[in-house]
TORSE-483914 format. One record per atom (N, C-alpha, C, O): residue in one letter; z, x, y. Coordinates in steps of 0.001 Angstrom, whole numbers, plus 500000, padded with zeros to 6 digits. Layout:
<rs>
aZXY ...
</rs>
This chain:
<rs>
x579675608119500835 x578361608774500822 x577254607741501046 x577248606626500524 x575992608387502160 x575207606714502190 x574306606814500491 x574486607373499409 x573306605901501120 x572748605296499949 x571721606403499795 x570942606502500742 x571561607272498773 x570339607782498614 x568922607135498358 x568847606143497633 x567448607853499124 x566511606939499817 x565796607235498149 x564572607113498094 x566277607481497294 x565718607346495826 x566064607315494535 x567008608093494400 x565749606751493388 x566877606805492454 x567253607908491591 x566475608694491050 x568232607898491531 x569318609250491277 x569810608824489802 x570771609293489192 x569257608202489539 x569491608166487876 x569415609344486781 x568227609511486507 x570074610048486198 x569830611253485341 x569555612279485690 x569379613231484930 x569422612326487330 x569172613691488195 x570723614695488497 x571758614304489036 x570415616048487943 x571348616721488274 x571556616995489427 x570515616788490050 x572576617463490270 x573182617831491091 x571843618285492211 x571503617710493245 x571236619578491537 x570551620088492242 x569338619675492384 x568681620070493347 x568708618643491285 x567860617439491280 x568162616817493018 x567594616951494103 x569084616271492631 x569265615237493995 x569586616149495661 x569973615537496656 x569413617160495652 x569817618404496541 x568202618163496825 x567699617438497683 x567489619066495752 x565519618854496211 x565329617656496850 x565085617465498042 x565439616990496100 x564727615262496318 x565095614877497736 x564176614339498354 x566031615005498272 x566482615245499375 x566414615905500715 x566462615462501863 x566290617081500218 x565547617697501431 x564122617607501311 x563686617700502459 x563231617480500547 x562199617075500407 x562074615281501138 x561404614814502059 x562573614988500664 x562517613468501840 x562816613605503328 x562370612875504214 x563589614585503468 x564164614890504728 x563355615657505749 x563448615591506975 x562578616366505046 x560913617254505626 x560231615843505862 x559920615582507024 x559986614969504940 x559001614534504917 x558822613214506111 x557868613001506859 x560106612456505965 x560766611748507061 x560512612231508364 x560084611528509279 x560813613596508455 x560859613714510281 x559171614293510933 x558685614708511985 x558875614075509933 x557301614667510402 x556165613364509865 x555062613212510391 x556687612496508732 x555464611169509293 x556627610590509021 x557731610983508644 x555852608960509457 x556708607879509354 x556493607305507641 x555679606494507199 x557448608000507018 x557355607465505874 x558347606059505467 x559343605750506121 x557880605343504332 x558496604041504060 x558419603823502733 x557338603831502143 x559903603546501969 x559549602958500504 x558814602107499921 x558812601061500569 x558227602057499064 x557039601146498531 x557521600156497628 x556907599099497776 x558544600109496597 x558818600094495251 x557678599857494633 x556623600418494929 x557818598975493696 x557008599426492279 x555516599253492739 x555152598180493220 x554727600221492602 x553198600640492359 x553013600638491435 x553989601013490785 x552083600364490796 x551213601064489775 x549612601566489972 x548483601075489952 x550461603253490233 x548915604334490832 x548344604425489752 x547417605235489798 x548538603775488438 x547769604431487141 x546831605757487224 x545636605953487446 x548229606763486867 x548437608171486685 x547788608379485671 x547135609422485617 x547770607504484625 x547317608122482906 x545803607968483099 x545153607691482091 x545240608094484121 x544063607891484557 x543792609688484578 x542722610290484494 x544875610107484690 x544667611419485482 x544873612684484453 x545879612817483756 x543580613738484470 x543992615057483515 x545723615010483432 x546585614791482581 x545631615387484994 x546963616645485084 x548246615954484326 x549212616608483931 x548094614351484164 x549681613901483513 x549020613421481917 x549709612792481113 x547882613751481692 x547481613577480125 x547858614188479392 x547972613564478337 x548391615941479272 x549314616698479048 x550703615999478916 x550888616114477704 x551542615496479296 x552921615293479309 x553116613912478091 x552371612973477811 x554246614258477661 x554683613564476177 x554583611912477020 x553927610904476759 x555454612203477983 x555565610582478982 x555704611552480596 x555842612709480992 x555531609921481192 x555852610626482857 x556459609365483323 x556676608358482650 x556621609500484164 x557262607771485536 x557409608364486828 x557709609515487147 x557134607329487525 x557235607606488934 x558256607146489361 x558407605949489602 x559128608034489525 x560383607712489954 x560659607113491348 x560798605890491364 x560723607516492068 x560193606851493610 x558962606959493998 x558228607804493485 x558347605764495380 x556796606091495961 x557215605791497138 x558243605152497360 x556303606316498137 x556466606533499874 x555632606173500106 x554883606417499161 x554848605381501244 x553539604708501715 x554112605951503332 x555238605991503826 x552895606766503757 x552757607129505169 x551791606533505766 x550603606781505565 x552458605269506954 x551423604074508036 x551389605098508665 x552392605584509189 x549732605822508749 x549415606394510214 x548646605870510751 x548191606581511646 x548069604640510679 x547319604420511392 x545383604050511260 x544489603405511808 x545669605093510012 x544346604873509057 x544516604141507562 x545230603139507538 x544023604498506564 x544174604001505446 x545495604838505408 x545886605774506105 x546182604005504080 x547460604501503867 x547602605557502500 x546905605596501486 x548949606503502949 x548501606894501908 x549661607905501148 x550304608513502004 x550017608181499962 x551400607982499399 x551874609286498962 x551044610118498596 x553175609571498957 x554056610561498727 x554923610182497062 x555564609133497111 x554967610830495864 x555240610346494701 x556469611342494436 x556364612508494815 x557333611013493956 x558600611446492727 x558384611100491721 x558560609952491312 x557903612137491034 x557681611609489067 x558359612343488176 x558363613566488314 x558886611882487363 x559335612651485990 x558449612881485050 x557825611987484479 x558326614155484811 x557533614335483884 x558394615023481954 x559236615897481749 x557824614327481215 x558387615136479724 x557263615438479108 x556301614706478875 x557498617035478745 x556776617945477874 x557253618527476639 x558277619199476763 x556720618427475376 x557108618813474701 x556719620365474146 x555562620315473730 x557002621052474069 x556669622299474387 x557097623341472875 x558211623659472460 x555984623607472430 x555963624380470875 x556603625556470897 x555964626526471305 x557856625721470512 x558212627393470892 x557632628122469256 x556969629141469444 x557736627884468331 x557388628665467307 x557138627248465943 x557438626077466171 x556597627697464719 x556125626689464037 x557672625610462837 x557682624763461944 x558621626366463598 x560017625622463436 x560432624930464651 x561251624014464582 x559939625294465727 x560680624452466585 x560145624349467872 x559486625194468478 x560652622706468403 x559754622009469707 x560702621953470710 x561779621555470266 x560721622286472317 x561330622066472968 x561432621097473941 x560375621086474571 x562297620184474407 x561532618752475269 x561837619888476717 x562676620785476801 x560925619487477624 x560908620089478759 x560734619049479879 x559720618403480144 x561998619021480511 x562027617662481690 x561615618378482921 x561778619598482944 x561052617720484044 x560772618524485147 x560452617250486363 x559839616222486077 x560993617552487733 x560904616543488407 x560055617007489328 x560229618175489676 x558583615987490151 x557868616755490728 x557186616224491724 x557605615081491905 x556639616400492199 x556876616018494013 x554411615605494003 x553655616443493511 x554042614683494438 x552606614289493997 x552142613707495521 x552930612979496125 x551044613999496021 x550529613036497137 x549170612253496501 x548454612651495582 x549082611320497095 x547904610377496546 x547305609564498083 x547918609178499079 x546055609537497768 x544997609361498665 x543161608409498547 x542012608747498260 x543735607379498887 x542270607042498264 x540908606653499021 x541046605790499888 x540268606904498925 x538898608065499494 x537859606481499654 x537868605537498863 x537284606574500544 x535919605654500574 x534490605860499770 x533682604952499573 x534368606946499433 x533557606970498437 x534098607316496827 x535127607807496363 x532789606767496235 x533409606935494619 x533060608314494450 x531924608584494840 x533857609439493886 x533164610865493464 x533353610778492071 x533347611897491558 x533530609785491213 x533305609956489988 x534617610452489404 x535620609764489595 x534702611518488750 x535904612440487965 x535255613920488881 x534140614398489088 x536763614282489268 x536477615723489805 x537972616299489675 x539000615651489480 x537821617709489838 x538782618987489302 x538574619880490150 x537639620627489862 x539302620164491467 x539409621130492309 x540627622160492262 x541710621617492482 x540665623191492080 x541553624322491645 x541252625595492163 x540151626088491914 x542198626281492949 x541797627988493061 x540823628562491977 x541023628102490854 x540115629200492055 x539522629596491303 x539872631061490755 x540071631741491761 x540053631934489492 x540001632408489237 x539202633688488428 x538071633354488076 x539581635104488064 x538579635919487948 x538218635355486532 x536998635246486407 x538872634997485520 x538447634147484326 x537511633083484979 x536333633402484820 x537608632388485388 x536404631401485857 x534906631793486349 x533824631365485948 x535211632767487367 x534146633392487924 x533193634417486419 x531965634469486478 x533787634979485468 x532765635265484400 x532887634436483349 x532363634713482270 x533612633293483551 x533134633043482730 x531541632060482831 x530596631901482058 x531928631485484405 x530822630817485078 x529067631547484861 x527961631052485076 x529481632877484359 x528229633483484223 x527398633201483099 x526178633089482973 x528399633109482283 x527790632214480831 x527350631059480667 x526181630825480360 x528460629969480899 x528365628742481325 x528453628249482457 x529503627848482959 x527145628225483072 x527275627583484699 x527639625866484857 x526847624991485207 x528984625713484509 x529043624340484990 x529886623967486299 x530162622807486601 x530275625139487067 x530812624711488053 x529689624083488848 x528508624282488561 x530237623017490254 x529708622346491166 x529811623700492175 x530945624161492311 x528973624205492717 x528666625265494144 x528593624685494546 x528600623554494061 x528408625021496264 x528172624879497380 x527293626420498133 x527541627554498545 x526494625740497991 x524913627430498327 x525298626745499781 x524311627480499802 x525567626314500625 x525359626007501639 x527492626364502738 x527969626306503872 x527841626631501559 x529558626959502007 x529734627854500787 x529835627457499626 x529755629020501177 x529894630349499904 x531291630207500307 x531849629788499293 x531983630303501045 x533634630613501527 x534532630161500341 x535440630703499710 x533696628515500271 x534462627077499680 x534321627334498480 x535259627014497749 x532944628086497773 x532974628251496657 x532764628935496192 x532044628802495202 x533384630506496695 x533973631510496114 x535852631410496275 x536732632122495792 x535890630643496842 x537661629974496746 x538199628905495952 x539403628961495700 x537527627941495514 x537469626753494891 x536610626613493423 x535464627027493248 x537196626139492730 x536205625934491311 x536579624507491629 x537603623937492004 x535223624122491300 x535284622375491361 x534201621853490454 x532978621970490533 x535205621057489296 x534540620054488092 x533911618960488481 x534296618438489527 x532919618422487813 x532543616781487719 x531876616447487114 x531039617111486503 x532059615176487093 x531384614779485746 x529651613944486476 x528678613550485833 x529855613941487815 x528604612953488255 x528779613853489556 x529735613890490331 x527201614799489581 x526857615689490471 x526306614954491984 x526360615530493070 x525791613598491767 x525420612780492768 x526545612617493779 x526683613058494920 x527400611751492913 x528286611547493808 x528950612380494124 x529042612449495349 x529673613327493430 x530228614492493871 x529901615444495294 x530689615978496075 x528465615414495275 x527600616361496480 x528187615780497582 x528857616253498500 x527544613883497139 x527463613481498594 x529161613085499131 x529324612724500297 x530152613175498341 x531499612824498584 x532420614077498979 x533359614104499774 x531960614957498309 x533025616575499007 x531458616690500175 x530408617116499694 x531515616333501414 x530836616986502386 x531702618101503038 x532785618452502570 x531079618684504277 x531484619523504874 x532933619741505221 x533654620721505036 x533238618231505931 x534781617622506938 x535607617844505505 x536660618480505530 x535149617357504393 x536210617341503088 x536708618880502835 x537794619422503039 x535482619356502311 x536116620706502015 x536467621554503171 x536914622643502811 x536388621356504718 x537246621888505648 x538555622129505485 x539219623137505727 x539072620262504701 x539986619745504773 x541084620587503462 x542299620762503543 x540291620928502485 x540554621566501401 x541225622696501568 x542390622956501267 x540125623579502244 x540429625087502961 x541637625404503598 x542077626552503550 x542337624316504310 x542872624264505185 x544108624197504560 x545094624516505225 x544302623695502931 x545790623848502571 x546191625053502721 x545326625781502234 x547039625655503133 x548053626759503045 x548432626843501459 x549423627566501353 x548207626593500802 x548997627178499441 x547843627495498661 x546711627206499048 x548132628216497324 x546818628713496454 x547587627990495145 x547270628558494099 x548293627146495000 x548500626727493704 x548288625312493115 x548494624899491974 x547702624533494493 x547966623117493923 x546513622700493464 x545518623190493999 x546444621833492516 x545400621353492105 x544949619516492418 x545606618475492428 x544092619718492550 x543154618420492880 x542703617894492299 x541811618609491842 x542610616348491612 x541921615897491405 x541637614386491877 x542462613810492585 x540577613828491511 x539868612322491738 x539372611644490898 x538418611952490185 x539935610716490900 x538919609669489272 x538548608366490630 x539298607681491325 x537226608464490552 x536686607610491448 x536551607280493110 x535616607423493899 x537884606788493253 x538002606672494373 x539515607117494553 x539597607193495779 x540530607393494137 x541745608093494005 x541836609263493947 x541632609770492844 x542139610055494972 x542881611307494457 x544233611810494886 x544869611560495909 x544563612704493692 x545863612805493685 x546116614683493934 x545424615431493243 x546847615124494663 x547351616352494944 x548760616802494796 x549624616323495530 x549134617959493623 x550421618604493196 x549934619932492355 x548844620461492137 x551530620246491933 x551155621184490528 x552052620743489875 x552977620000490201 x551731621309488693 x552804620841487441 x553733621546487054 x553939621997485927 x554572621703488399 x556415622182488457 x556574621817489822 x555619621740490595 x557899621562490177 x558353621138490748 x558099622480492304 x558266623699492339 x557591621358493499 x557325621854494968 x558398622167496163 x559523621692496318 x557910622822496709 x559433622837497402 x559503621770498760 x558620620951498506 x559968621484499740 x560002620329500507 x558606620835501718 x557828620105502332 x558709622134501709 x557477622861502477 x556122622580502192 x555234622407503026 x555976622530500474 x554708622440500064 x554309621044500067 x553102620805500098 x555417619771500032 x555476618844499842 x555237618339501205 x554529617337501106 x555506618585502378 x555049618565503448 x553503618855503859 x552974618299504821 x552873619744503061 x551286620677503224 x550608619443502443 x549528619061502893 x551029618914501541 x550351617843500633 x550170616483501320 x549184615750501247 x551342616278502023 x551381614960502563 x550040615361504117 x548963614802504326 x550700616482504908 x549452616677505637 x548026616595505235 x547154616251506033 x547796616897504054 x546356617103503445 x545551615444503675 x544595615180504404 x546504614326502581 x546218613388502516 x546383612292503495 x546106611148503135 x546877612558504900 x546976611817505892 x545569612192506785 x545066611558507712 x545077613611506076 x543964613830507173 x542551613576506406 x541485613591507022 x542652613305504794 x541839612649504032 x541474610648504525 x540497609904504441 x542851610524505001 x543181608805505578 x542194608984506577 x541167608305506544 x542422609944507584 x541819609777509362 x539977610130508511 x539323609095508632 x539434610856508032 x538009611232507653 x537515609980506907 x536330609660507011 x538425609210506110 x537429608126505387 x538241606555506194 x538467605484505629 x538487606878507437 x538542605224507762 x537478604423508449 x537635603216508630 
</rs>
């Protein structure tokens, strides 16, 4: 059997089946290349502040040509409260793109938006709009913590770029000049493909 292009340590059967064809999407459509050890400092990030621990199990650098920009395998552990006797550990392996941006936008939180959001926005207006792209933001709820930079860093070409994912589940975020794109369960090699497109065309807009 050849060498698998990631480590297969503690991965079940059907673990290493995903991981696999998910590399195998991802391979024939950019030129992807192993990185080994990074440190994207994740604990930077909401979405893995939730999890008991995480690791990045493998990282991918895609050279297109612009800034570079990365495909992640992480393990994530959750510990998960089923009732006030008992905790469940919840392992989950999950597929992350990362992208890092020429301007600083501070801390930001881009997510489908929902009908809970939309009243609740009526109460508390802290979402970031866009009066000038109703489309973007009646589709998008987007957090931040610094409205300056935020304005001038999601311009037009960005949130084109946004619009343009095909899926309604993945969430976004940016601490500064990093951002990172997934959800928190495991993607299929399709969606993992839509992610890596996202952030190769984030590379070509900020080079």
């Amino acid at each position: 059997m050849d060498a698998l292009p990631f480590n297969a340590t503690d991965l079940s059967a059907a673990d290493i089946e995903h991981f696999q064809s998910t590399h195998r999407e991802l391979k024939a459509k950019f030129p992807v290349q192993h990185t080994g050890y990074i440190n994207f400092h994740l604990e930077d990030f909401e979405a893995f502040n939730a999890y008991h621990s995480f690791n990045v199990r493998d990282s991918y650098v895609i050279k297109n040509g612009y800034s570079d920009c990365y495909l992640l395998f992480a393990d994530t552990h959750l510990k998960k409260v089923i009732s006030k006797s008992k905790v469940t550990d919840v392992y989950e392996h999950q597929t992350w793109a990362l992208a890092y941006l020429k301007h600083d936008l501070g801390r930001v939180k881009i997510r489908p938006e929902t009908l809970v959001d939309k009243i609740a926005e009526l109460i508390h207006p802290i979402e970031l709009d866009f009066k000038e792209d109703k489309a973007f933001s009646d589709t998008f709820y987007v957090l931040v913590d610094d409205h300056e930079k935020a304005v001038k860093g999601i311009d037009r070409t960005f949130r084109n770029a946004v619009m343009d994912i095909r899926e309604d589940d993945f969430v976004i975020e940016i601490v500064n000049h990093t951002l990172i794109i997934g959800n928190k369960k495991p993607v299929s090699p399709k969606k993992a493909v839509y992610m890596a497109e996202f952030v190769c065309r984030l590379a070509a807009l900020n080079c």
